[in-house]
Structures are given as C-alpha cells and as structure tokens.
mmCIF file of the N, C-alpha and C atoms, coordinates in Angstrom:
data_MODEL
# 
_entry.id   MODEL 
# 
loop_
_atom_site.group_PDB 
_atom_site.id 
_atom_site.type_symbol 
_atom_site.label_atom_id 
_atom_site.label_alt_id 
_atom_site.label_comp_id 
_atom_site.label_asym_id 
_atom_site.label_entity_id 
_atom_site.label_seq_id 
_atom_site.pdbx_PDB_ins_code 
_atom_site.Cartn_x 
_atom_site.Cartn_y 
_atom_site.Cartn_z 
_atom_site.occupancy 
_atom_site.B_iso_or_equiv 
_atom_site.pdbx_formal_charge 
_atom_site.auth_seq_id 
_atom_site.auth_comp_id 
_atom_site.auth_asym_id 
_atom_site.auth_atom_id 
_atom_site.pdbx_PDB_model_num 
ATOM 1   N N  . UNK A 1 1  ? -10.282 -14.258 22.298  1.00 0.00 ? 1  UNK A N  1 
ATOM 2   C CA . UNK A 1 1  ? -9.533  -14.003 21.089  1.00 0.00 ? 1  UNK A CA 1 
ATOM 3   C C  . UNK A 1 1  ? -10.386 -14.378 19.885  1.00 0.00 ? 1  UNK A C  1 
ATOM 4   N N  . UNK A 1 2  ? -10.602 -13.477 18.601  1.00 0.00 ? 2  UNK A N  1 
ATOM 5   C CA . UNK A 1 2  ? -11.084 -13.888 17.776  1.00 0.00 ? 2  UNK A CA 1 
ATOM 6   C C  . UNK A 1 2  ? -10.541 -14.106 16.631  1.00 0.00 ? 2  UNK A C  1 
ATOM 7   N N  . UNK A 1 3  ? -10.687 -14.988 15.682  1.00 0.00 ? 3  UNK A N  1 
ATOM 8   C CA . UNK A 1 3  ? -10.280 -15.739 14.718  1.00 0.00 ? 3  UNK A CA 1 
ATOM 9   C C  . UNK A 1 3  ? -10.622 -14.629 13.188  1.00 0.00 ? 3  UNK A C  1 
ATOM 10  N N  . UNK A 1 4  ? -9.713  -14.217 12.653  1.00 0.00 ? 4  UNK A N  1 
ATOM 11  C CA . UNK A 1 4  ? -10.098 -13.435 11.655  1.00 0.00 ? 4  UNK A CA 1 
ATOM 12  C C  . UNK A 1 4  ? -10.345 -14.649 10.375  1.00 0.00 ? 4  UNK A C  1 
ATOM 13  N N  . UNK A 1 5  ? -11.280 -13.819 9.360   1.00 0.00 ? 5  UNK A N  1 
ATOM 14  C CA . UNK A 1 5  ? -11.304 -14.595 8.206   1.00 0.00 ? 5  UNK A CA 1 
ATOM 15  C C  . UNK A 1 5  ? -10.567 -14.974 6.869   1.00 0.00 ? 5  UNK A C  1 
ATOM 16  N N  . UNK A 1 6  ? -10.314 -16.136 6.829   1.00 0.00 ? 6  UNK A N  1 
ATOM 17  C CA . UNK A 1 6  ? -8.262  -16.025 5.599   1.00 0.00 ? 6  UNK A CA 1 
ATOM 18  C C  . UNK A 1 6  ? -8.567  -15.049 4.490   1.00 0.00 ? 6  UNK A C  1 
ATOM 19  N N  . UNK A 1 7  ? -9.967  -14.421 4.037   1.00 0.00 ? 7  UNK A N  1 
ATOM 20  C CA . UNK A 1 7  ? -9.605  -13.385 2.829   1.00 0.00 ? 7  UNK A CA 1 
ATOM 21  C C  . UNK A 1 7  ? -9.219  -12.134 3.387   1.00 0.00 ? 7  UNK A C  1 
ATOM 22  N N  . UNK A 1 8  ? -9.848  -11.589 4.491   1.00 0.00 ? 8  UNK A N  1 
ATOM 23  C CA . UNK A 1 8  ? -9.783  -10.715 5.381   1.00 0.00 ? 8  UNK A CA 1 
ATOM 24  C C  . UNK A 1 8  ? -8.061  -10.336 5.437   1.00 0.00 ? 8  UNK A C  1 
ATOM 25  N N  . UNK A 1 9  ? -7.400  -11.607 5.595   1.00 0.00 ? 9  UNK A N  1 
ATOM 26  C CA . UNK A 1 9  ? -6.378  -11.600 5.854   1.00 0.00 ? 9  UNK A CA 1 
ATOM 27  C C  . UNK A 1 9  ? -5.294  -11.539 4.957   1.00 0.00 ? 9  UNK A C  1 
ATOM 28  N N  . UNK A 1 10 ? -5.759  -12.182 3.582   1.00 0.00 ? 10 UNK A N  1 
ATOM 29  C CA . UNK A 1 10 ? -5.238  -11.446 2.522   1.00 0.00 ? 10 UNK A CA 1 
ATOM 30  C C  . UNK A 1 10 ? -5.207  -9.992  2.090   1.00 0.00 ? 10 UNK A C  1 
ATOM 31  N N  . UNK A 1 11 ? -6.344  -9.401  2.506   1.00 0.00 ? 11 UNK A N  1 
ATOM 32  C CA . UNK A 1 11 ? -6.360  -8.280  1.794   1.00 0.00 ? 11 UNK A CA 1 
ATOM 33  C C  . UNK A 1 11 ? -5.564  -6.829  2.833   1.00 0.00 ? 11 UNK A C  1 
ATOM 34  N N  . UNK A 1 12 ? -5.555  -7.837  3.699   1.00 0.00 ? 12 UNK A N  1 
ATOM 35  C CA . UNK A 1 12 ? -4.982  -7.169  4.831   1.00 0.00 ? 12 UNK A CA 1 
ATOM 36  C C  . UNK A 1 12 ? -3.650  -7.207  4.654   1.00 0.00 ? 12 UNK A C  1 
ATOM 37  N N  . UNK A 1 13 ? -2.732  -8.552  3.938   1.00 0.00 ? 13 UNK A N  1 
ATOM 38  C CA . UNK A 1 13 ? -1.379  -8.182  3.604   1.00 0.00 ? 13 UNK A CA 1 
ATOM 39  C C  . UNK A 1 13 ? -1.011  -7.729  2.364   1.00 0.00 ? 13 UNK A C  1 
ATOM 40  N N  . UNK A 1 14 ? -2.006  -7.710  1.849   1.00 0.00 ? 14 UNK A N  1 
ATOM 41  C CA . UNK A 1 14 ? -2.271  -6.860  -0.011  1.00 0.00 ? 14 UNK A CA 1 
ATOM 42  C C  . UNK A 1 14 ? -2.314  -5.274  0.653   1.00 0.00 ? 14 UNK A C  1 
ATOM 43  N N  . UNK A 1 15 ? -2.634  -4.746  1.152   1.00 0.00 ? 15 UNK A N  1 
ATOM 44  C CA . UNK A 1 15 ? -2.760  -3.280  1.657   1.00 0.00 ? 15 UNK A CA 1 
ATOM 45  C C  . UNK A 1 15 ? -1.281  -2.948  2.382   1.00 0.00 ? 15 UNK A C  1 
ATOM 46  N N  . UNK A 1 16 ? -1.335  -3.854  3.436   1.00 0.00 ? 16 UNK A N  1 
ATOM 47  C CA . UNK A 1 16 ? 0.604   -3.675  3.794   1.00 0.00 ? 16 UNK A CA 1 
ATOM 48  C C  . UNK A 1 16 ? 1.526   -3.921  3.021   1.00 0.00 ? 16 UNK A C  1 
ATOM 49  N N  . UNK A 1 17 ? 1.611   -4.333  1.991   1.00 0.00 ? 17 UNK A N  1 
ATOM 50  C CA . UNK A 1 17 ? 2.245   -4.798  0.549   1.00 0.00 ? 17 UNK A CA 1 
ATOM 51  C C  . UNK A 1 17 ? 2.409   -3.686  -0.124  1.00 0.00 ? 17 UNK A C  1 
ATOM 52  N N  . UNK A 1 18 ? 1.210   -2.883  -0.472  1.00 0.00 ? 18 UNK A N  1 
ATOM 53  C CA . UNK A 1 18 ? 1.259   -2.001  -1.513  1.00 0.00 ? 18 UNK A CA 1 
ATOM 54  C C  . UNK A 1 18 ? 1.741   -0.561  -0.747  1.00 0.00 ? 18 UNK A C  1 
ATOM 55  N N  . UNK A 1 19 ? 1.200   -0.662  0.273   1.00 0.00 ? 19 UNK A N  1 
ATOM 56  C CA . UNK A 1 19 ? 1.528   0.512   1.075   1.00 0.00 ? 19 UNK A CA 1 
ATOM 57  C C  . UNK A 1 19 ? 2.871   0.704   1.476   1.00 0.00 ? 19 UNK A C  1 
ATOM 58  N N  . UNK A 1 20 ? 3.509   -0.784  1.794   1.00 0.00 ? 20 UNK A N  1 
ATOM 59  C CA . UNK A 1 20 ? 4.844   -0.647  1.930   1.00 0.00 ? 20 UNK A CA 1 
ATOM 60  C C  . UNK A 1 20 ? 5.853   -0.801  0.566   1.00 0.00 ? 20 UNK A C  1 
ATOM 61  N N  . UNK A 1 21 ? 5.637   -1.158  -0.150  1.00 0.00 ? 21 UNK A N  1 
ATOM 62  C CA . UNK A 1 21 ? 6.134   -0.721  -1.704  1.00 0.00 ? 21 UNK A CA 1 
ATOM 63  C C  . UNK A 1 21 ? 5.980   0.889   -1.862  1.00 0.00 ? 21 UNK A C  1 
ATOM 64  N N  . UNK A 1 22 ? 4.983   1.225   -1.742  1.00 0.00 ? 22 UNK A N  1 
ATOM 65  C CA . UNK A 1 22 ? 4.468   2.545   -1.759  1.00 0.00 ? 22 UNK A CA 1 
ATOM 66  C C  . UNK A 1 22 ? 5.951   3.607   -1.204  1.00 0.00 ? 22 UNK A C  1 
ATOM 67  N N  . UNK A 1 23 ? 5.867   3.461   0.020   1.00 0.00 ? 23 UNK A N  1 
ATOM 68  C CA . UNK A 1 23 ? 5.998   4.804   1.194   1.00 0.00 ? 23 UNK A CA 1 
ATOM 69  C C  . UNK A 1 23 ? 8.061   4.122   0.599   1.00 0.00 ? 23 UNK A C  1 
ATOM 70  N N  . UNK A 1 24 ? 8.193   2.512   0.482   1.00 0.00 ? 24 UNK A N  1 
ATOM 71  C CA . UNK A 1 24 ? 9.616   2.854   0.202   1.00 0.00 ? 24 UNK A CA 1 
ATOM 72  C C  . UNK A 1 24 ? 9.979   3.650   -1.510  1.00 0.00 ? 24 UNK A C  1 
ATOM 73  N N  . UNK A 1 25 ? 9.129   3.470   -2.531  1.00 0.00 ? 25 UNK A N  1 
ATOM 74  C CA . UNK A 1 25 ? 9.481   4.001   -3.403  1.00 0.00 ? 25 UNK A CA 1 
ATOM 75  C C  . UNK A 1 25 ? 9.488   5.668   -3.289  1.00 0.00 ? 25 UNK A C  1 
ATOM 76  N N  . UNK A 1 26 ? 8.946   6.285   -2.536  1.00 0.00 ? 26 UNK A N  1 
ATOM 77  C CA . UNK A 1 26 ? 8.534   7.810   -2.272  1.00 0.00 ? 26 UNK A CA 1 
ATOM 78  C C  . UNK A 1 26 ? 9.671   7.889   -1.866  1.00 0.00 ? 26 UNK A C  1 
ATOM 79  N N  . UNK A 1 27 ? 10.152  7.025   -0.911  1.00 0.00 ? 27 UNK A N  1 
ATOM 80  C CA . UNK A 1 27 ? 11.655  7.704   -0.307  1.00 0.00 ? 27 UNK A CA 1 
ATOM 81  C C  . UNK A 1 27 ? 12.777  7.055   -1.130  1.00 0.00 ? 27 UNK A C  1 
ATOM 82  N N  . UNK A 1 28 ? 12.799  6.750   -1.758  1.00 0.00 ? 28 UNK A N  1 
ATOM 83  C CA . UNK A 1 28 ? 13.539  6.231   -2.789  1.00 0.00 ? 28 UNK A CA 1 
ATOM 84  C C  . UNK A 1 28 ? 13.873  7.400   -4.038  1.00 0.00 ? 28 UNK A C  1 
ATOM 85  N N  . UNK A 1 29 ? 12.309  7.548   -4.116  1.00 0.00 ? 29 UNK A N  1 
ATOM 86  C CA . UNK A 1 29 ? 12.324  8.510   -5.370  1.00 0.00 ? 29 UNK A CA 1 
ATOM 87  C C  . UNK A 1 29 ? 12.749  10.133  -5.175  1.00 0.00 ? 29 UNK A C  1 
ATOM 88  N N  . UNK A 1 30 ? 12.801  10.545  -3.363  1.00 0.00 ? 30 UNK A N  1 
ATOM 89  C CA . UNK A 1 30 ? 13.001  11.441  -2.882  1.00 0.00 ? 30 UNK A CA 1 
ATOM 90  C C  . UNK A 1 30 ? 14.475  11.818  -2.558  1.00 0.00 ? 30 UNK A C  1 
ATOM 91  N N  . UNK A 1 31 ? 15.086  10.368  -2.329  1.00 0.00 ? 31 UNK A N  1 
ATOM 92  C CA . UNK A 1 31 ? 16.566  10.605  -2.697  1.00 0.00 ? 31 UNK A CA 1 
ATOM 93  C C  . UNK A 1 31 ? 17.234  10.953  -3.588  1.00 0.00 ? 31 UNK A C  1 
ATOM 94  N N  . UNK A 1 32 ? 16.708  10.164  -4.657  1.00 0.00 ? 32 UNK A N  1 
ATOM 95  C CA . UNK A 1 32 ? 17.041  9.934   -6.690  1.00 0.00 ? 32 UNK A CA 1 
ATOM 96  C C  . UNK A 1 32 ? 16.818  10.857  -6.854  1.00 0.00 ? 32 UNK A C  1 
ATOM 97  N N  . UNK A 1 33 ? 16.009  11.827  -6.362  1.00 0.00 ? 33 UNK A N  1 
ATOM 98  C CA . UNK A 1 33 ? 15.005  12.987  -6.874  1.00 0.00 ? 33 UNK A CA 1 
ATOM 99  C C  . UNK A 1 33 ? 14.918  12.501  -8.674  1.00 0.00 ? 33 UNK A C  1 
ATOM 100 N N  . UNK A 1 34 ? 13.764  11.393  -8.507  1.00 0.00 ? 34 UNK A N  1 
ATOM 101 C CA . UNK A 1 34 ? 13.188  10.600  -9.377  1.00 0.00 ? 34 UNK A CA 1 
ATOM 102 C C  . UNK A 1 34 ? 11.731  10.847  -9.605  1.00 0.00 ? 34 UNK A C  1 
ATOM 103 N N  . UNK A 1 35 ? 11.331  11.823  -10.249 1.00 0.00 ? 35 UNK A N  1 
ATOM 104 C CA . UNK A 1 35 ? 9.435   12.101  -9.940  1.00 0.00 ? 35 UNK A CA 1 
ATOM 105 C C  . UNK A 1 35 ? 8.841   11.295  -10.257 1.00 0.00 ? 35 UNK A C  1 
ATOM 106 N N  . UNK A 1 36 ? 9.431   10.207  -11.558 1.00 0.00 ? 36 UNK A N  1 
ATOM 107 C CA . UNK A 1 36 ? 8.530   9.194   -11.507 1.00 0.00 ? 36 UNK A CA 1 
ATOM 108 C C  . UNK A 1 36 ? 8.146   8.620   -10.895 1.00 0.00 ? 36 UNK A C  1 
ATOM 109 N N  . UNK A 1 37 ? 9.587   7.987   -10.279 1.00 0.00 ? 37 UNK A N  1 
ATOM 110 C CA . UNK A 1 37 ? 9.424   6.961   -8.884  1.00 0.00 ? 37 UNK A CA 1 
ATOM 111 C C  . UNK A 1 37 ? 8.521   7.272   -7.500  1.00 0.00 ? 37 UNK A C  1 
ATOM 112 N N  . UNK A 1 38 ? 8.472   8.625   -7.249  1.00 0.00 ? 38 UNK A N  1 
ATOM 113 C CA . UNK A 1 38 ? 7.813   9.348   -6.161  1.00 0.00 ? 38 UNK A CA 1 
ATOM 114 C C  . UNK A 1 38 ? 6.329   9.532   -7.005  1.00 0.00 ? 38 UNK A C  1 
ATOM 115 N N  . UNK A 1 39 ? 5.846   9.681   -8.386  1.00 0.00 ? 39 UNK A N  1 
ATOM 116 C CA . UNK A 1 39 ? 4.413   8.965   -8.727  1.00 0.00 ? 39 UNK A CA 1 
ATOM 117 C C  . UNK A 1 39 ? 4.066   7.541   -8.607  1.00 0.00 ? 39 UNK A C  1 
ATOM 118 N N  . UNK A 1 40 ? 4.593   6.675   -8.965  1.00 0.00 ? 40 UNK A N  1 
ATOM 119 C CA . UNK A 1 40 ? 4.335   5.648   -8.951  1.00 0.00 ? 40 UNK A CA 1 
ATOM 120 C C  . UNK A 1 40 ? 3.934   5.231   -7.331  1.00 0.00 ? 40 UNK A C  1 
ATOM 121 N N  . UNK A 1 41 ? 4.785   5.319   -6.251  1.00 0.00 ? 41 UNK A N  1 
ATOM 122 C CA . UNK A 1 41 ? 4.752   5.413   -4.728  1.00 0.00 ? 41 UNK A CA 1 
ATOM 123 C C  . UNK A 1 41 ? 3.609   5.746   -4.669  1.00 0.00 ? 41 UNK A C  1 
ATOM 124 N N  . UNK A 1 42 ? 3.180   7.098   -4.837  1.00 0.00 ? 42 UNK A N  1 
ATOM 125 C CA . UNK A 1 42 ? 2.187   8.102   -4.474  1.00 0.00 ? 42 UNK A CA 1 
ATOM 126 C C  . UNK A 1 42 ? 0.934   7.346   -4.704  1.00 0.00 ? 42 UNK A C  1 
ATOM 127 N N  . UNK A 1 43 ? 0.973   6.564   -6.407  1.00 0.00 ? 43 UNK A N  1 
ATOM 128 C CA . UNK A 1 43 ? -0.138  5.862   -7.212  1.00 0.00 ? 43 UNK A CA 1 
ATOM 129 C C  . UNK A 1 43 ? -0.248  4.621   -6.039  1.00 0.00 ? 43 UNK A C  1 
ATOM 130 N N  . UNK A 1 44 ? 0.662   4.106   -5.809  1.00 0.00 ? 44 UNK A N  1 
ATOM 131 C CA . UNK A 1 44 ? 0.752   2.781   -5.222  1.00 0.00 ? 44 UNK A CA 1 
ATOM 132 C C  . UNK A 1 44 ? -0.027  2.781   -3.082  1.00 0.00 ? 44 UNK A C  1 
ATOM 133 N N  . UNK A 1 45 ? 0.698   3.931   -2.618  1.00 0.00 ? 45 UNK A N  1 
ATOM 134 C CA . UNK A 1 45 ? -0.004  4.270   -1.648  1.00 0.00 ? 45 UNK A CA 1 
ATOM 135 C C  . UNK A 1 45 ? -1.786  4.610   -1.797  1.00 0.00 ? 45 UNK A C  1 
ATOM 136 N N  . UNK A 1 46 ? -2.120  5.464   -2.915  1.00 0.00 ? 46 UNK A N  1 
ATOM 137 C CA . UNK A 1 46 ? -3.506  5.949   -2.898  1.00 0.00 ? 46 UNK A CA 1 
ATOM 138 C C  . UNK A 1 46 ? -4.413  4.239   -2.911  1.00 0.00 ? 46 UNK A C  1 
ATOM 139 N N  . UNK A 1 47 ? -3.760  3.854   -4.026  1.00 0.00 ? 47 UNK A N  1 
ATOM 140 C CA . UNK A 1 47 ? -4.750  2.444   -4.140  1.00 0.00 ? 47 UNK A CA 1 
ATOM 141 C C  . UNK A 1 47 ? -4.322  1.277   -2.994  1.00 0.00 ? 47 UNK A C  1 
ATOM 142 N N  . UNK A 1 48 ? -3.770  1.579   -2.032  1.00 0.00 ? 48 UNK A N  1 
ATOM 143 C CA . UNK A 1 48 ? -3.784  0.788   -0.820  1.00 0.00 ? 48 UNK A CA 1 
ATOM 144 C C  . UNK A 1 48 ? -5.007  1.056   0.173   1.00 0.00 ? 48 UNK A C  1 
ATOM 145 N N  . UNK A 1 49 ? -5.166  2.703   0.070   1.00 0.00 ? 49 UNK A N  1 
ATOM 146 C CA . UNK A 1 49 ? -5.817  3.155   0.977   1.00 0.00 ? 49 UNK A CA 1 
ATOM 147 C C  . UNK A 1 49 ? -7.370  3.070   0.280   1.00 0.00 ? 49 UNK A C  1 
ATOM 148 N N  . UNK A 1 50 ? -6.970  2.800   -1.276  1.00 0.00 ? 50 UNK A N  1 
ATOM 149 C CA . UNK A 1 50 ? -8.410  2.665   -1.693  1.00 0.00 ? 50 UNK A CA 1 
ATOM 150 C C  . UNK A 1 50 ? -9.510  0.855   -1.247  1.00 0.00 ? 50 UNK A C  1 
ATOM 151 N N  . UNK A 1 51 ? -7.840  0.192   -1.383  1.00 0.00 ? 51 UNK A N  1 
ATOM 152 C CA . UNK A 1 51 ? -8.346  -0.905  -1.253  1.00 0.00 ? 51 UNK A CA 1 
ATOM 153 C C  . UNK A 1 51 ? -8.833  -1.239  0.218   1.00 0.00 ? 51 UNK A C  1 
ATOM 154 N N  . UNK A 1 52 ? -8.331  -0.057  1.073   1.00 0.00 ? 52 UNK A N  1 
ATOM 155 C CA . UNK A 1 52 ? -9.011  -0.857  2.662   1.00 0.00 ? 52 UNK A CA 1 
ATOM 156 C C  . UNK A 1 52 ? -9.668  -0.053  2.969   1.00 0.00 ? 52 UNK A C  1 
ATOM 157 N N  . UNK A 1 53 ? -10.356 0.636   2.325   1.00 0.00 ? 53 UNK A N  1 
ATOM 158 C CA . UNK A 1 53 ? -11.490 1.616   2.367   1.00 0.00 ? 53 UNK A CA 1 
ATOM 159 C C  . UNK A 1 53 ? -13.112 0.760   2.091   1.00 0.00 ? 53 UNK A C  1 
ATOM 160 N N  . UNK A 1 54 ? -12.698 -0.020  0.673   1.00 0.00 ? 54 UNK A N  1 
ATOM 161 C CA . UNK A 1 54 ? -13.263 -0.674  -0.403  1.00 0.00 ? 54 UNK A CA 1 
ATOM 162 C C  . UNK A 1 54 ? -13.586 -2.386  0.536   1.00 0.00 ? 54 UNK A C  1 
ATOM 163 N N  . UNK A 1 55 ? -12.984 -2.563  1.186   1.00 0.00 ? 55 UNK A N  1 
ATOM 164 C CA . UNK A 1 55 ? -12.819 -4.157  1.567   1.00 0.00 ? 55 UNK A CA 1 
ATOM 165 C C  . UNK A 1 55 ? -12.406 -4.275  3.330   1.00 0.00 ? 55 UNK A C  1 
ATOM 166 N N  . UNK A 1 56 ? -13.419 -3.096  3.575   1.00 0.00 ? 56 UNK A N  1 
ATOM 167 C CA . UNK A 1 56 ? -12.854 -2.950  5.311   1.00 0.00 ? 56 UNK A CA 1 
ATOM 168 C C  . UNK A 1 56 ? -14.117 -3.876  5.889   1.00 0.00 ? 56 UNK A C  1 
ATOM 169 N N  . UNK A 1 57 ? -13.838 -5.087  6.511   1.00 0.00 ? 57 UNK A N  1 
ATOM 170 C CA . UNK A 1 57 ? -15.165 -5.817  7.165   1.00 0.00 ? 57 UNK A CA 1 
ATOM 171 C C  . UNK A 1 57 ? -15.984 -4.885  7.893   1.00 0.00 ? 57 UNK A C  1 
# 
C-alpha cells in the first residue's frame, strides 16, 4: 500500500469539490432552466478538469 502525499491530496479534494459543485449546478440549472447557473457549472467543471490536468503527479 502506498502512502499518497497531503498536497496531492488536497488537490485531489479541490478537483472533487469543484467538479461536484460543478455537475450539481448543471443539473440544477437544467431544471430552473437557469443558463446562468448551467454556465457557471460548465465554468466550474472545465477548471476542475483544468486543475487535474495541471497538478496530476
């Protein structure tokens, strides 16, 4: 078993954070039929995927 590293592991619940803020505001905003809300999601998902793109060990 290996021991991950504690920033590693931050950024790892910073990406499930944003991503899951993300994907619930899309369906949020898809109910409301709210376009903002379904941008903001959209904004909020892209820079999740930017950030574990950016900060993948």
């Amino acid at each position: 078993m290996t021991t991950d590293w504690l920033p590693d592991r931050g950024i790892r619940r910073a990406v499930l954070a944003l991503g899951a803020a993300g994907v619930s505001m899309i369906a949020t905003g898809a109910v409301l039929e709210a376009r903002w809300l379904l941008g903001i999601g959209v904004w909020a998902v892209i820079t999740a995927m930017t950030v574990e793109l950016v900060y993948r060990p």
